[in-house]
C-alpha positions as CSV (number, residue, x, y, z in Angstrom):
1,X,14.7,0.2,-15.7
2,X,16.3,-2.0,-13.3
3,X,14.9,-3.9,-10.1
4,X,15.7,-1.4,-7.6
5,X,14.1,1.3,-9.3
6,X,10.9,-0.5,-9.8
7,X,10.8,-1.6,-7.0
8,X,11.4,1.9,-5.7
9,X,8.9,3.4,-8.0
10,X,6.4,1.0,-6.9
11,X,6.6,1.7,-3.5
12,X,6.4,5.5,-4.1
13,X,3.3,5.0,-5.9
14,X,2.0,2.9,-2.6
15,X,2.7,5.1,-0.1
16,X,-0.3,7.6,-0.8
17,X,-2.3,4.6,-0.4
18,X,-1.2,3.4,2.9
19,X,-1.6,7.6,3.9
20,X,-5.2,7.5,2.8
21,X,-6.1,4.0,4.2
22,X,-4.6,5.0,7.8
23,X,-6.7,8.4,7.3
24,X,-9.7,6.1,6.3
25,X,-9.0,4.4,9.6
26,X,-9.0,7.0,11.6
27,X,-11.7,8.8,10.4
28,X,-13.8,5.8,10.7
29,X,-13.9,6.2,14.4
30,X,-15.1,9.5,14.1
31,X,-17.9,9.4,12.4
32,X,-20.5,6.5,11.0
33,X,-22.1,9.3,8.6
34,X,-18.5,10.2,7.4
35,X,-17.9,6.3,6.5
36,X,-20.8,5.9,4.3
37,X,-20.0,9.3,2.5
38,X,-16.4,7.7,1.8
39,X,-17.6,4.5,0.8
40,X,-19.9,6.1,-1.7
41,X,-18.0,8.5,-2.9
42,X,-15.4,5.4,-3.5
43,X,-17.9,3.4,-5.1
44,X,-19.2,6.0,-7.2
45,X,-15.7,6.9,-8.8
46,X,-14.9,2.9,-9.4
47,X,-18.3,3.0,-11.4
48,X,-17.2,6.1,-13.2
49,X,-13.7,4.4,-14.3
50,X,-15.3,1.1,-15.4
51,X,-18.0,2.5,-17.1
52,X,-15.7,5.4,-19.1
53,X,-13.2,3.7,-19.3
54,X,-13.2,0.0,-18.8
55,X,-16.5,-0.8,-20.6
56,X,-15.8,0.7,-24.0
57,X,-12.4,-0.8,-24.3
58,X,-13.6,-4.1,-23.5
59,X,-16.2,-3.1,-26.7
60,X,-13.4,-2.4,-28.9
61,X,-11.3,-5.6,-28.3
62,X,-13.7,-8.1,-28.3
63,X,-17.1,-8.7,-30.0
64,X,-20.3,-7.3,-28.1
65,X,-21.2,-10.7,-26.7
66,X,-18.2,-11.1,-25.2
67,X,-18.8,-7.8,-23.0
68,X,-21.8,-8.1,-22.7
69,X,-21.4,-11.6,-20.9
70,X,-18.0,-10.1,-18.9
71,X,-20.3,-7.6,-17.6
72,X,-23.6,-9.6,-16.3
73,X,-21.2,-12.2,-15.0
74,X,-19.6,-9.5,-13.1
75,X,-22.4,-8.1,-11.4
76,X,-23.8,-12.2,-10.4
77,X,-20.8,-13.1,-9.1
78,X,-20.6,-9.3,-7.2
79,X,-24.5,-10.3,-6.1
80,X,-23.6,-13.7,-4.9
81,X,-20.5,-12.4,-2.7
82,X,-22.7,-9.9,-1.2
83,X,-25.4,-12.0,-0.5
84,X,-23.0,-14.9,1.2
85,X,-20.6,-12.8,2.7
């Protein structure tokens, strides 16, 4: 494939993106109670793609430590940022 067509590809592949961030926007500024459903309902499917997906590859390619200590690190460092930020 050659650079204009990635790059073209990957653009495409932006653009619904950009459309659902400017709808996120806007409906922002209509309701609070709307933006807490969207963020949950966001946070809720990354937790369903990391832990049906992400988790038991990570099992498969490494040893169990190794998750193991990916994962708690993960969730100090998401602790931390929340906590300072």
């Amino acid at each position: 494939m050659g650079r204009i067509r990635s790059l073209a590809v990957a653009l495409l592949a932006g653009l619904p993106m950009g459309a659902g961030a400017l709808l996120g926007a806007l409906a922002s500024n209509i309701s609070i109670s709307l933006l807490i459903l969207s963020l949950g309902f966001a946070a809720g499917a990354m937790l369903y793609v990391v832990c049906d997906e992400l988790i038991p590859d990570v099992y498969k390619l490494t040893s169990a430590h190794v998750a193991i200590l990916g994962i708690t690190a993960g969730i100090i460092i998401g602790i931390v940022l929340v906590y300072y930020l």
